[in-house]
TORLO-700993 format. One record per residue (C-alpha): residue number from 1; residue in three letters; chain; x, y, z. Coordinates in nm, 3 decimals. Each point is the difference from the previous one (the first is absolute). Layout:
residues N
REC | k | r | c | X | Y | Z
REC | NUM | Ala | A | X | Y | Z
...
END
This chain:
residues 212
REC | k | r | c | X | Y | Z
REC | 1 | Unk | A | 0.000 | 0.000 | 0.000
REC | 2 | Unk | A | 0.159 | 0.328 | -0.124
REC | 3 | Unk | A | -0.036 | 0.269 | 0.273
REC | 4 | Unk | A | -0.056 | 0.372 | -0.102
REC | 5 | Unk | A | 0.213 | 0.250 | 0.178
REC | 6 | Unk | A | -0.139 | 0.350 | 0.004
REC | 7 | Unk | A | 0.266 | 0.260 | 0.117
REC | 8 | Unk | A | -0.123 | 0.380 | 0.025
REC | 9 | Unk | A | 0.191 | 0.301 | 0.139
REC | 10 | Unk | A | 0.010 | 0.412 | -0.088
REC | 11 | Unk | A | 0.297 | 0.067 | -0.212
REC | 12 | Unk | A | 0.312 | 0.035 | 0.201
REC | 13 | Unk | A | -0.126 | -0.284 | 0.303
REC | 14 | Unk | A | 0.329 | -0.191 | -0.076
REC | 15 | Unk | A | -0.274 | -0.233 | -0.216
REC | 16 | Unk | A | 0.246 | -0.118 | -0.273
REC | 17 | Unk | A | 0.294 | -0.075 | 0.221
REC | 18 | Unk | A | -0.241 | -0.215 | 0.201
REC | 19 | Unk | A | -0.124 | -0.171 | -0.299
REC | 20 | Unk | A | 0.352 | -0.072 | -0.123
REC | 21 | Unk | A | 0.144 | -0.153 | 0.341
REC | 22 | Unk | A | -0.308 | -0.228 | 0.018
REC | 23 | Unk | A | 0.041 | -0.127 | -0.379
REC | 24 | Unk | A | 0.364 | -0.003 | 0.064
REC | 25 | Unk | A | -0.047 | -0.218 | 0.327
REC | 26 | Unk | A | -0.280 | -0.201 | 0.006
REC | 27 | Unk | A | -0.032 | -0.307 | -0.293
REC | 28 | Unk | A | -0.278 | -0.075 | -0.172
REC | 29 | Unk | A | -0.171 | 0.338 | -0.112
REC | 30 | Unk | A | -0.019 | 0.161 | -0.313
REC | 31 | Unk | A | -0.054 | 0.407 | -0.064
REC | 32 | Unk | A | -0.279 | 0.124 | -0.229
REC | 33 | Unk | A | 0.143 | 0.251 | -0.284
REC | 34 | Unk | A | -0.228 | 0.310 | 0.062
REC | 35 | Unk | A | -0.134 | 0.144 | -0.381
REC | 36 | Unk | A | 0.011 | 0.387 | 0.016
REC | 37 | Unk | A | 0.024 | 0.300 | -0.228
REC | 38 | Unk | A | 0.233 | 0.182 | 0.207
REC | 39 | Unk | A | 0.395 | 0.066 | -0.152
REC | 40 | Unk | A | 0.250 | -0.191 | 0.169
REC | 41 | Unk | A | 0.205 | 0.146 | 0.221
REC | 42 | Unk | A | 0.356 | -0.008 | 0.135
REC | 43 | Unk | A | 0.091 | -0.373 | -0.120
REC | 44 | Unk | A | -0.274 | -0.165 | 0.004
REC | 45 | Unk | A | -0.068 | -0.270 | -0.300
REC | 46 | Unk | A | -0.311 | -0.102 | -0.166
REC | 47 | Unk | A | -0.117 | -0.328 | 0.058
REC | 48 | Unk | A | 0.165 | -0.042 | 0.331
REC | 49 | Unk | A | -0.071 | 0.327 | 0.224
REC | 50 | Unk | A | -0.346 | 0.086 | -0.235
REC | 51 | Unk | A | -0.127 | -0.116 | -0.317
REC | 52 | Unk | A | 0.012 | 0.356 | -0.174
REC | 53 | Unk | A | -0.247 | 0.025 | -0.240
REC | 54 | Unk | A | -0.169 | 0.362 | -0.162
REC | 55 | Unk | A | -0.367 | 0.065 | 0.099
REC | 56 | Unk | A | -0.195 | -0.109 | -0.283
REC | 57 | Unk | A | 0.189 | -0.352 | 0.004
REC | 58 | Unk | A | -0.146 | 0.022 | 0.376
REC | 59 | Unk | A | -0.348 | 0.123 | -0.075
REC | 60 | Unk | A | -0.062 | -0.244 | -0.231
REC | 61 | Unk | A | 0.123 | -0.279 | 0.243
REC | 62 | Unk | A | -0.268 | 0.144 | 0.232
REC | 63 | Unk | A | -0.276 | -0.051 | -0.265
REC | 64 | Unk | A | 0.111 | -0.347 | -0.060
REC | 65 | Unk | A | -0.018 | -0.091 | 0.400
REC | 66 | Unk | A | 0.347 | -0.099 | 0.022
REC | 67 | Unk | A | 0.085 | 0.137 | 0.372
REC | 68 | Unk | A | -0.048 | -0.140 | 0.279
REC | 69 | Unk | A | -0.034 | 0.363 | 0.141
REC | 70 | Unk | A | 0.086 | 0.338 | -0.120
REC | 71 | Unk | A | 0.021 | 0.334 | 0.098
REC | 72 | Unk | A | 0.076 | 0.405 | -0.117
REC | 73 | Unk | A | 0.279 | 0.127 | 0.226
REC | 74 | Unk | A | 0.119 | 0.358 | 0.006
REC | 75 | Unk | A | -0.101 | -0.006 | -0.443
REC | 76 | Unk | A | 0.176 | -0.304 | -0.024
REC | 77 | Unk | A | -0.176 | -0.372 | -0.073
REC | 78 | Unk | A | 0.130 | -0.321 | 0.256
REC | 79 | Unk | A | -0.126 | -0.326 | -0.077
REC | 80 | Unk | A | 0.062 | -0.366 | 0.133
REC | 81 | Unk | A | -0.050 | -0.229 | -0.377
REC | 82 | Unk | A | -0.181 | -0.336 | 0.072
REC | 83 | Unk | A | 0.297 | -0.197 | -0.155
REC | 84 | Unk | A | 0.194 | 0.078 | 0.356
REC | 85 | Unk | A | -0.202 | -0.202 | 0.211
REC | 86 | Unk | A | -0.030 | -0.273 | -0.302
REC | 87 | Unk | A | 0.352 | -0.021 | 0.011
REC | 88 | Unk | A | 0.074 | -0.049 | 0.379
REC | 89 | Unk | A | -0.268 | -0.243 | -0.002
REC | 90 | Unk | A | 0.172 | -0.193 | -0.301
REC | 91 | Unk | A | 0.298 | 0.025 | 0.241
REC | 92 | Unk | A | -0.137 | -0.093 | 0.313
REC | 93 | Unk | A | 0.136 | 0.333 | 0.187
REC | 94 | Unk | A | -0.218 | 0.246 | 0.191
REC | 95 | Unk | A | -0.033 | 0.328 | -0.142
REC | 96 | Unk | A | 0.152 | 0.333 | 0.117
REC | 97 | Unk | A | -0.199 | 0.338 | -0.093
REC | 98 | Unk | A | 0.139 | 0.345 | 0.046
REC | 99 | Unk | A | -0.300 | 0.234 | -0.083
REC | 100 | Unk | A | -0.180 | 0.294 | 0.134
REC | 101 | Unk | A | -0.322 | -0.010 | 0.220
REC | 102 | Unk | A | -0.280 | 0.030 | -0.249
REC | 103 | Unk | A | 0.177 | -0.312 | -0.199
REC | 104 | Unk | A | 0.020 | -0.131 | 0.305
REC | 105 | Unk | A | -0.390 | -0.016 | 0.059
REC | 106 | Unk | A | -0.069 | -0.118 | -0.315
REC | 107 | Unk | A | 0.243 | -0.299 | -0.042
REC | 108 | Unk | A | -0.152 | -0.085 | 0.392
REC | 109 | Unk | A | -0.340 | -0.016 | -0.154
REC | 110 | Unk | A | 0.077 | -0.203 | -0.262
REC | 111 | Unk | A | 0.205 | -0.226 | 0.208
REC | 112 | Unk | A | -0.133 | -0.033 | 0.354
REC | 113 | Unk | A | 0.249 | -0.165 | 0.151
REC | 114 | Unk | A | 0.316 | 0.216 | -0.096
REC | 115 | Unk | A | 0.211 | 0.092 | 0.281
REC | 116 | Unk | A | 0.030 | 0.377 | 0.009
REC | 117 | Unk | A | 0.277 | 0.179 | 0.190
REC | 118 | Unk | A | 0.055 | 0.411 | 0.066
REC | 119 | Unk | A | 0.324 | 0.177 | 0.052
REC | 120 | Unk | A | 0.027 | 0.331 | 0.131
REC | 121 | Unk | A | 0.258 | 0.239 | 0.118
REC | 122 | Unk | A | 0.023 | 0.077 | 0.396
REC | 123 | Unk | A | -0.104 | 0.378 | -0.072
REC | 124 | Unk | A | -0.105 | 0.243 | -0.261
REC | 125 | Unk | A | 0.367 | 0.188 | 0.063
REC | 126 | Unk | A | 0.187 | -0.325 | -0.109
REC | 127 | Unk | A | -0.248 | -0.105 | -0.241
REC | 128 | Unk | A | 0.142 | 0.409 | -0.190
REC | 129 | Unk | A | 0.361 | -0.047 | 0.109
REC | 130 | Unk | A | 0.035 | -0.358 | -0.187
REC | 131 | Unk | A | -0.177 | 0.149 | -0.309
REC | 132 | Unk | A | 0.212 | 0.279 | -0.011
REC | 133 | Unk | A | 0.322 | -0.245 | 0.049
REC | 134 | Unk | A | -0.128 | -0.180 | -0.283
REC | 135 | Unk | A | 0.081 | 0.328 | -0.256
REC | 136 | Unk | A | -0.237 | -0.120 | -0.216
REC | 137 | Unk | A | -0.302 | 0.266 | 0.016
REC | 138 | Unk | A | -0.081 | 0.356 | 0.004
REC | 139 | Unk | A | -0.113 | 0.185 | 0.286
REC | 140 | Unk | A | -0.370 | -0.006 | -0.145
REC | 141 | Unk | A | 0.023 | -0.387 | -0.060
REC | 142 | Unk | A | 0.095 | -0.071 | 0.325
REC | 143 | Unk | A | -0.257 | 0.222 | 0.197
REC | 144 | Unk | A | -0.251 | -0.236 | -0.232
REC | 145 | Unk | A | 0.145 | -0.266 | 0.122
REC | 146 | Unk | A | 0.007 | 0.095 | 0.382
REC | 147 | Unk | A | -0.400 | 0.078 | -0.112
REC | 148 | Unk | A | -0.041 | -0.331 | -0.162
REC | 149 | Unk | A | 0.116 | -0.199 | 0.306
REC | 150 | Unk | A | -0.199 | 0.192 | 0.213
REC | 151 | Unk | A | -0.308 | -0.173 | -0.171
REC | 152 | Unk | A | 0.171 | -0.320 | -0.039
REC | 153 | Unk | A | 0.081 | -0.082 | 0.370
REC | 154 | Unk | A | -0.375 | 0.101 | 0.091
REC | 155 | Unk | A | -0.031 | -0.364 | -0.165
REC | 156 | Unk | A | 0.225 | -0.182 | 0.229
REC | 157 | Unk | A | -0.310 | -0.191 | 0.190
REC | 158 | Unk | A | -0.090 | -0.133 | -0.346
REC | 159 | Unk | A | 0.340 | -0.207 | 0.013
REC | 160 | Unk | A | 0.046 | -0.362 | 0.153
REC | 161 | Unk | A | 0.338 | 0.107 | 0.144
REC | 162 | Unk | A | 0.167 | 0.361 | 0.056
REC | 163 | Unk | A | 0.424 | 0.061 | 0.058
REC | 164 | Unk | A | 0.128 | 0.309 | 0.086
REC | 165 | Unk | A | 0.347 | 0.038 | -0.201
REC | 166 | Unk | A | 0.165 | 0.189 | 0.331
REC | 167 | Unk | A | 0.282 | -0.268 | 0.008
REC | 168 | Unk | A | 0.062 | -0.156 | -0.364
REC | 169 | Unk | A | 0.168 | -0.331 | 0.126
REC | 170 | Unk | A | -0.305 | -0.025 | 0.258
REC | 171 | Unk | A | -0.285 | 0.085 | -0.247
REC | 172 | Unk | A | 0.193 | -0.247 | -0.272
REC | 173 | Unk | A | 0.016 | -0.274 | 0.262
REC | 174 | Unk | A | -0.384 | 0.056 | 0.075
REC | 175 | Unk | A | -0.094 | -0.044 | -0.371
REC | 176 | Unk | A | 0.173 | -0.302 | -0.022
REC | 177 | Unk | A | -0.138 | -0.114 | 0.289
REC | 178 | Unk | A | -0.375 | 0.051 | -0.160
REC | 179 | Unk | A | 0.087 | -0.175 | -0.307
REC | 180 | Unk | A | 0.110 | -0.361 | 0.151
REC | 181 | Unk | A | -0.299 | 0.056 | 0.300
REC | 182 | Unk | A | -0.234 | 0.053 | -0.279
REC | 183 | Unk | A | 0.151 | -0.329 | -0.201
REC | 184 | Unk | A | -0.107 | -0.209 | 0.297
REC | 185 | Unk | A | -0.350 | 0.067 | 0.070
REC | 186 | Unk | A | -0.225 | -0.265 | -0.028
REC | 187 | Unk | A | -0.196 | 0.124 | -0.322
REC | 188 | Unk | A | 0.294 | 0.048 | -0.231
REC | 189 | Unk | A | 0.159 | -0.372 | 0.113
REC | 190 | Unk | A | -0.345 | -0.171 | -0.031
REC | 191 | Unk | A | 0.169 | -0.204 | -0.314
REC | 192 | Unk | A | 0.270 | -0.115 | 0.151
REC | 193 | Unk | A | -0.212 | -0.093 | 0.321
REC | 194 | Unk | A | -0.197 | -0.211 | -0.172
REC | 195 | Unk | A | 0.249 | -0.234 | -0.159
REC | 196 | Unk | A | 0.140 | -0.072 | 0.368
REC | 197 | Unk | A | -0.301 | -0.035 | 0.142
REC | 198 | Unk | A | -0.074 | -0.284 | -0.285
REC | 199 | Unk | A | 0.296 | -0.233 | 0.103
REC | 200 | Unk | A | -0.177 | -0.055 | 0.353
REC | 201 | Unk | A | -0.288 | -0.148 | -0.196
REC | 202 | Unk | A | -0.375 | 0.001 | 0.161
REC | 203 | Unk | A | -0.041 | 0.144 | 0.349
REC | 204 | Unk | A | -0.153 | -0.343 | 0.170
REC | 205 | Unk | A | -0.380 | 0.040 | 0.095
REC | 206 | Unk | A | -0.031 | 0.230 | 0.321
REC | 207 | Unk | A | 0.304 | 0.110 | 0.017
REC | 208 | Unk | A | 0.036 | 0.362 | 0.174
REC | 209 | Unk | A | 0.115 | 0.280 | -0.232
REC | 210 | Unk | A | 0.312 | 0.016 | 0.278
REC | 211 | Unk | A | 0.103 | -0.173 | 0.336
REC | 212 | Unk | A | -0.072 | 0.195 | 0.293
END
């Protein structure tokens, strides 16, 4: 059973550095490829940061219902392609999502039982300072940013899990941590329950469920 991953976080939570430890560090997972119509910046390369793609390419993906979810962010289109969850499925892997709240709700909707986790920054000072470290954005984009996370984090209760990115090796740790307790629970192992359950053979007639 391929687990869905749902990570969310303003821009500048430390979100991408978390992402990259846990794919670094914990086996078994593959990232989906994010479709947008932004530029790419800094070094980033298509097909393995985003799928960059121009906006009628991406409109006309809409119209043929090939996301899973989608959403308009700051002019720009984001959009997770149904082939990403084919493929981890082909591969037996659960599936890591980096995308903004409203994809967030969507995807959840269409798949109930995705596990979806929140970062956040400790305050709205250091949530500024590490955008401003970044040297990536204007003045006016960051202030939209700062605005924009205001609105996301108002959705934290809508999350199955919440880290606060004070300490990065801490919050890192903790998502980890989620991951392999989520691997365990009894409704994603059900398959492999069975099987072992089979090589006892027939419970005898009125036996207890347990000894007590």
């Amino acid at each position: 059973m391929t687990t869905v991953f749902i990570i969310s976080a303003p821009s500048g939570s430390g979100k991408s550095t978390l992402v990259n430890r846990l794919m670094t560090e914990v086996e078994g997972l593959t990232f989906s490829v994010s479709c947008t119509t932004r530029a790419p910046r800094g070094s980033e390369v298509s097909g393995q940061d985003y799928d960059f793609i121009d906006r009628s390419e991406f409109e006309g993906r809409i119209l043929a219902g090939e996301f899973l979810e989608h959403a308009d962010v700051f002019g720009n289109y984001y959009g997770t392609h149904t082939s990403e969850l084919d493929k981890a499925r082909a591969a037996g892997k659960d599936l890591v999502l980096d995308i903004d709240v409203q994809g967030a709700a969507q995807l959840k909707k269409r798949i109930p039982d995705a596990v979806t986790i929140f970062v956040l920054a400790p305050s709205r000072e250091i949530l500024e300072k590490r955008l401003r470290a970044r040297s990536q954005d204007s003045d006016e984009v960051i202030l939209r940013r700062l605005a924009n996370a205001a609105r996301e984090i108002r959705n934290y209760s809508l999350y199955d899990y919440v880290l606060v990115n004070e300490d990065l090796n801490l919050a890192a740790e903790s998502l980890k941590g989620i991951v392999r307790a989520e691997r365990v629970r009894r409704v994603r192992v059900e398959e492999k329950i069975r099987p072992i359950l089979a090589t006892f053979g027939a419970p005898p007639a009125g036996a207890c469920d347990a000894e007590r």
